[in-house]
C-alpha positions as CSV (number, residue, x, y, z in Angstrom):
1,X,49.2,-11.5,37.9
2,X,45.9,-10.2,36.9
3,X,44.2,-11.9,34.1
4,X,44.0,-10.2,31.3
5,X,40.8,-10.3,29.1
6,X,40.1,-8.3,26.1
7,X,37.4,-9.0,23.7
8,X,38.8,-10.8,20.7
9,X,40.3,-8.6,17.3
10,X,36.7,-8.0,14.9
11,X,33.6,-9.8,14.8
12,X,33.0,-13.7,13.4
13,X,29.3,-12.0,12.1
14,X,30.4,-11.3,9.0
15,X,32.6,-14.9,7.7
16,X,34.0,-15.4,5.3
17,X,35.7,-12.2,4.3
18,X,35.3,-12.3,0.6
19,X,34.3,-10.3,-2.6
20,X,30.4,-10.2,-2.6
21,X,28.9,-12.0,-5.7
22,X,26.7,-9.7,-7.0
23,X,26.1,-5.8,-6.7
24,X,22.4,-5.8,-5.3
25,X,21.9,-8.8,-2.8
26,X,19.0,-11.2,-2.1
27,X,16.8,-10.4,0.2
28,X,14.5,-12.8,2.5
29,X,11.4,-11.1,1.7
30,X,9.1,-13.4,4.0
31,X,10.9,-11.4,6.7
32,X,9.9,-8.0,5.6
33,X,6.4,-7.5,6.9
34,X,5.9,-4.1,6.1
35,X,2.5,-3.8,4.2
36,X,1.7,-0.3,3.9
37,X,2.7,0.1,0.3
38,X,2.4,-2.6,-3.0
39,X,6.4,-2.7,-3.8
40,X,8.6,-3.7,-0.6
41,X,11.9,-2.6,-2.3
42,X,13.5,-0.1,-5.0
43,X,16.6,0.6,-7.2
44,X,18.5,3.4,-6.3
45,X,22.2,4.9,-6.9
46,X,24.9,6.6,-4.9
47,X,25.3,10.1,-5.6
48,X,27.1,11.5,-2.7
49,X,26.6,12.8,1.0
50,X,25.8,16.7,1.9
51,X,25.3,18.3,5.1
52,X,22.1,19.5,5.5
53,X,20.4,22.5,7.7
54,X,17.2,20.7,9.5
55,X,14.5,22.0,12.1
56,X,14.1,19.6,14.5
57,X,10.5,18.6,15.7
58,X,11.1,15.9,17.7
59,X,9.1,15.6,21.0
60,X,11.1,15.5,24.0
61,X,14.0,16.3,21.7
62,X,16.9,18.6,23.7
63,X,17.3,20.6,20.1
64,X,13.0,20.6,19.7
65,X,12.3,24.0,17.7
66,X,15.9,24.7,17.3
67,X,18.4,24.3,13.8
68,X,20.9,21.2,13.2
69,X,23.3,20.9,11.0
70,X,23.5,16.7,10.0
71,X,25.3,14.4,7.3
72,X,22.9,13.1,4.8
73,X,23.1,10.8,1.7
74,X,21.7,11.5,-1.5
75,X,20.2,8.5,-3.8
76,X,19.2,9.1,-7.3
77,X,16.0,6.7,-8.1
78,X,15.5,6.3,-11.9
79,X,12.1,4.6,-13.2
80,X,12.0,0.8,-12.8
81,X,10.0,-1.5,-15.3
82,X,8.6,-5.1,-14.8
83,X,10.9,-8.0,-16.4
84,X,9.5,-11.0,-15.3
85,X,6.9,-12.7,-13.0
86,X,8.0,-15.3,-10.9
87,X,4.7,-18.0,-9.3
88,X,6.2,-19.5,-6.7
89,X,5.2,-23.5,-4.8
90,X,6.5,-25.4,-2.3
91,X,8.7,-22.4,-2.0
92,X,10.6,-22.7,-5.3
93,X,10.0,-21.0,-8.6
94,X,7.1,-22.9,-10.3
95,X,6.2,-20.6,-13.5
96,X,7.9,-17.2,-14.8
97,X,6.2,-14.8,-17.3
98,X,8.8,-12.6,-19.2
99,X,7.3,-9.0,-20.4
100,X,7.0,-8.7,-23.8
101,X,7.6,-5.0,-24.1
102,X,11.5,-4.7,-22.7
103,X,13.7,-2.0,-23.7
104,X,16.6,-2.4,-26.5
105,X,19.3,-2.0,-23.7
106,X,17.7,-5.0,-21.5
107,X,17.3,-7.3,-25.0
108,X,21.4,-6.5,-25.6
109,X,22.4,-7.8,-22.2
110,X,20.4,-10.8,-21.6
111,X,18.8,-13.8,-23.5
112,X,15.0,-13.3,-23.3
113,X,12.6,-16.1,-25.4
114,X,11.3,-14.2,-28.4
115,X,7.8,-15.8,-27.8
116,X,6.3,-15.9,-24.4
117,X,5.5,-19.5,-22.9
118,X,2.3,-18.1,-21.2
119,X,0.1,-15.1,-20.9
120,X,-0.4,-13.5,-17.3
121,X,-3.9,-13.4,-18.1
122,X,-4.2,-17.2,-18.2
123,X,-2.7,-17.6,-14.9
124,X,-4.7,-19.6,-12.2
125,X,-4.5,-17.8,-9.0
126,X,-5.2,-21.0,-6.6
127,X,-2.3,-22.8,-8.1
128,X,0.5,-20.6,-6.6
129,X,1.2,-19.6,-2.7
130,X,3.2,-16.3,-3.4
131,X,3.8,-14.1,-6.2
132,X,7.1,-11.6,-7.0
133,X,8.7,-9.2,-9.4
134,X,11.8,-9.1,-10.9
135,X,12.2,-5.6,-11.8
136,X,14.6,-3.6,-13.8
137,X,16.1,-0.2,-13.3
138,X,16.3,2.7,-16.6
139,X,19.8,4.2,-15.5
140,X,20.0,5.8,-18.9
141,X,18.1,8.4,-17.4
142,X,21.1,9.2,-15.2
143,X,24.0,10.2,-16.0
144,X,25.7,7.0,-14.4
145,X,25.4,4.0,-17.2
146,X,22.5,2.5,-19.8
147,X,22.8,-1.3,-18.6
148,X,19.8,-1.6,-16.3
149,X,20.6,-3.6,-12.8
150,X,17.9,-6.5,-12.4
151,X,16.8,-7.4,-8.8
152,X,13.5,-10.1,-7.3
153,X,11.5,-7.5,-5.4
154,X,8.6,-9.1,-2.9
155,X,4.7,-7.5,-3.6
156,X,2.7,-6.7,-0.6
157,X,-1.0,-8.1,0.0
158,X,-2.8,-11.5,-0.8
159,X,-1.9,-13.3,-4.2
160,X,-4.8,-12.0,-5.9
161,X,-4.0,-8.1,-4.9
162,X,0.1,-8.6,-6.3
163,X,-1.2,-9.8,-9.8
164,X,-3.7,-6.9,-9.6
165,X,-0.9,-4.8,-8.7
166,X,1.2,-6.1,-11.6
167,X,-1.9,-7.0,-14.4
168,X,-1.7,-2.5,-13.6
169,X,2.0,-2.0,-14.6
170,X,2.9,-4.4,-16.5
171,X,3.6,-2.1,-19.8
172,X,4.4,0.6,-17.4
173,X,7.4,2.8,-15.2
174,X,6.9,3.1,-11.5
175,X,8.4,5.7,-9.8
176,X,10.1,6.0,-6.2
177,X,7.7,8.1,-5.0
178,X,4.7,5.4,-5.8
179,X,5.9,3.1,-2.9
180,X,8.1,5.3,-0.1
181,X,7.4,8.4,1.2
182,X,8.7,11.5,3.6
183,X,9.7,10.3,7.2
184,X,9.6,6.4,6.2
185,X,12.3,4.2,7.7
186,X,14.3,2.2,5.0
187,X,17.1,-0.6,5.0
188,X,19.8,0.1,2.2
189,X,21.0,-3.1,1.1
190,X,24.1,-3.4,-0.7
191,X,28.2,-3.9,-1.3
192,X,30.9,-1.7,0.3
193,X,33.7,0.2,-1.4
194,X,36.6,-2.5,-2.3
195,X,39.7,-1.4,-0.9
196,X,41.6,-4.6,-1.7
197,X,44.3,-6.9,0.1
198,X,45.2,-5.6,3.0
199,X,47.0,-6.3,6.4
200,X,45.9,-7.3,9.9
201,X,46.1,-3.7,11.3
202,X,43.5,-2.9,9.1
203,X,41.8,-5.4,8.3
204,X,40.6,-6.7,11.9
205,X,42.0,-4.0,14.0
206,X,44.8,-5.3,16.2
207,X,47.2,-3.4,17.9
208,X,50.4,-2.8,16.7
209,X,53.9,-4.4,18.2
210,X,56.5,-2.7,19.9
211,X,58.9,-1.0,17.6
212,X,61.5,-3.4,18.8
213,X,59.8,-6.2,17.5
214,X,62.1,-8.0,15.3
215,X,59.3,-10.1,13.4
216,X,57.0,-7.5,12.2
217,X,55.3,-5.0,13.7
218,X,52.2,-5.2,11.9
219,X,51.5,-8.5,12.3
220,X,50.1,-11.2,15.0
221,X,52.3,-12.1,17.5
222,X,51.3,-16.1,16.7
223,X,48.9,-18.0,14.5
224,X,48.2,-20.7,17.4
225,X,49.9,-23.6,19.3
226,X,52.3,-26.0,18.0
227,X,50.1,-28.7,18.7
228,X,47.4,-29.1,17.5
229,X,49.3,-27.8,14.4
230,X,46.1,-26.2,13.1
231,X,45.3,-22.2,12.2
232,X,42.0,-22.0,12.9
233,X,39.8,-20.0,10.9
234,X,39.6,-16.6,14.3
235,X,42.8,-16.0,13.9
236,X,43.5,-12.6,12.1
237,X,45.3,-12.4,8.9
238,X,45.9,-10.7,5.9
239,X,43.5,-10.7,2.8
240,X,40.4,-9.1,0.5
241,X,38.7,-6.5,2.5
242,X,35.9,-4.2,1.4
243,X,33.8,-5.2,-1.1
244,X,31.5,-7.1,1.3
245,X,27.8,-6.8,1.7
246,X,26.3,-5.4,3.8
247,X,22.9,-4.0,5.5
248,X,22.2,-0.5,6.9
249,X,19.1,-0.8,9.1
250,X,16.8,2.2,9.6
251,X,17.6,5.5,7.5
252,X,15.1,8.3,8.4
253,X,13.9,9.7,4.4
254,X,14.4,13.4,4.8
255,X,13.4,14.3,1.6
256,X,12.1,12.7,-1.5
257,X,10.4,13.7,-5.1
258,X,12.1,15.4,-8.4
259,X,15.1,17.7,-9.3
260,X,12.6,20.6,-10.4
261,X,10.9,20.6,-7.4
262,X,14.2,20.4,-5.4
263,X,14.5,24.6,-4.6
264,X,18.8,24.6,-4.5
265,X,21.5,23.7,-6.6
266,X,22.7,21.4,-4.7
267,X,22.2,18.5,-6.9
268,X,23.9,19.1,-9.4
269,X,28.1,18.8,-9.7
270,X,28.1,16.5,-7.2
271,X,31.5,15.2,-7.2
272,X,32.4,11.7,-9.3
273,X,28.9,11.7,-9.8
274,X,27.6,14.8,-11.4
275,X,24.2,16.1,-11.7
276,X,20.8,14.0,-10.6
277,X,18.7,14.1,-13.1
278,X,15.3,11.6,-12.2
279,X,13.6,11.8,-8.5
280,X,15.8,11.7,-5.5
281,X,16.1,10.5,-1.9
282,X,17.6,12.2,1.0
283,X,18.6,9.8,3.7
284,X,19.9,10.9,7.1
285,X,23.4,9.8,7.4
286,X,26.0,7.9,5.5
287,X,25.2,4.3,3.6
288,X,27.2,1.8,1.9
289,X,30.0,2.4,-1.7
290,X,31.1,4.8,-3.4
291,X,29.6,7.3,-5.7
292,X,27.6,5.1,-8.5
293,X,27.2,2.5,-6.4
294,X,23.7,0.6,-7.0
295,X,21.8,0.1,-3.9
296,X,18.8,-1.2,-2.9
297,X,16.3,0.2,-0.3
298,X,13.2,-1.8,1.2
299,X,11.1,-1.7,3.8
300,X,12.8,-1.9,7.3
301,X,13.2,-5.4,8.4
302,X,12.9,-4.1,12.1
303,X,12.0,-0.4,12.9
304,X,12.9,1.0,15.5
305,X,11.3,3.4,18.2
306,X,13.8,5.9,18.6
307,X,14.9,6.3,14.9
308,X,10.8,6.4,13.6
309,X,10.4,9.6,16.4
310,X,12.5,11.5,14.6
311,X,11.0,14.5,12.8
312,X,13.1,16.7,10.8
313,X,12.5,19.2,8.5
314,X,14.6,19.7,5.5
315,X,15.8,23.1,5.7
316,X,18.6,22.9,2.7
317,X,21.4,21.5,1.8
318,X,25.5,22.7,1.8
């Protein structure tokens, strides 16, 4: 007989298959190089996908000069604020500085010293090898929620240009539009819609039995040998799926400022999500949740030749 060879049911990349701990995940700044902008990474929000009319400008492009209609994702980007300052030493957190201007929804949700340890100003630069944000979003400027999400976001340049950068803003709101721009490449980071405990079809994929099958048709055929009398971990069973987090590497920004400027009606009614109200973010193609889901773009860890090519002008939305 011919042997038969099949690649095994899902990948072992992503192990274990479990609820994600948190809603915005950590990020290994070190590995984001990108430097072209002060803040490596934002707080966005879901709102929903559109399809979108574009003129295609792409050299060598099949469609150059001609109309497209693609699937795009909308992100709503509400102003951040500074929480904390973290020094870091020997790669660990050495000294933090919390702000001592927060906002009342912030002050409700976590425990923050009522006088400050140390001023920023009396920080000596030499002491420290890196230097990082943990920002906060203002989501009651949405219409999604007034808890703010909190996330460590990485500053770009030498240690004496990031506590320039934050000496600048440290009573203030930065924007979107401050640190990513039309055309950019971004990674979304983030955790996928949950859709609970579910079988082995579904869940990794593998084919389903004859109809004859008196054991279950949706279901492995075995778990493994009777000796050794071990499941091991690659064999496919039932459990959590969704929920997970995950990484979406390279979204071309299509478009990118405020609602007023925004010339249709398309952002507003979106469904389960309603109407955007702060700046926005038009991303080609689909990313990670459902609507309301918080998110958060950086910097792309790897960009890529053919996706940074692309040029695409924003016609409209449908």
């Amino acid at each position: 007989m011919v042997t038969i060879r099949r690649p095994r049911n899902s990948s072992l990349q992503f192990w274990p298959r479990k609820r994600a701990n948190k809603f915005i995940p950590s990020v290994n700044w070190t590995a984001v190089n990108d430097s072209s902008k002060p803040l490596k990474g934002f707080i966005v929000y879901k709102a929903g996908m559109a399809s979108a009319e574009i003129l295609d400008n792409t050299n060598n492009s099949l469609t150059k000069g001609k109309k497209r209609i693609i699937p795009v994702t909308i992100l709503e980007c509400p102003p951040a604020k500074i929480l904390s300052v973290r020094f870091y030493k020997f790669g660990k957190v050495a000294t933090e500085i919390i702000n001592d201007k927060l906002d009342k929804e912030l002050i409700r949700v976590l425990r923050i010293p009522k006088k400050a340890s140390k001023k920023i100003e009396d920080v000596n630069v030499g002491d420290y090898e890196d230097i990082r944000l943990t920002i906060y979003s203002i989501p009651k400027k949405t219409n999604i929620k007034k808890s703010p999400d909190i996330t460590e976001i990485a500053v770009s340049g030498s240690v004496q240009d990031k506590l320039n950068f934050i000496k600048e803003n440290w009573h203030k709101e930065f924007s979107v539009s401050q640190f990513f721009e039309k055309g950019q490449l971004v990674d979304v980071r983030g955790v996928t819609k949950g859709k609970g405990f579910q079988g082995t079809i579904k869940r990794y994929g593998i084919k389903l039995k004859n109809h004859k099958t008196e054991k279950g048709q949706r279901r492995p055929g075995t778990l493994g040998p009777w000796h050794p009398a071990h499941v091991s971990f690659r064999t496919p069973q039932a459990g959590q799926m969704g929920n997970y987090t995950r990484i979406i590497y390279n979204n071309k920004i299509l478009g990118i400022g405020k609602v007023e400027d925004f010339k249709s009606d398309k952002l507003k009614n979106i469904k389960n999500y309603g109407d955007v109200k702060a700046e926005y973010i038009i991303v080609k193609g689909s990313v990670q949740g459902p609507a309301k889901r918080q998110l958060l773009i950086t910097s792309p860890l790897r960009p890529t030749k053919e996706q940074g090519k692309l040029d695409y002008t924003l016609e409209g939305l449908y």
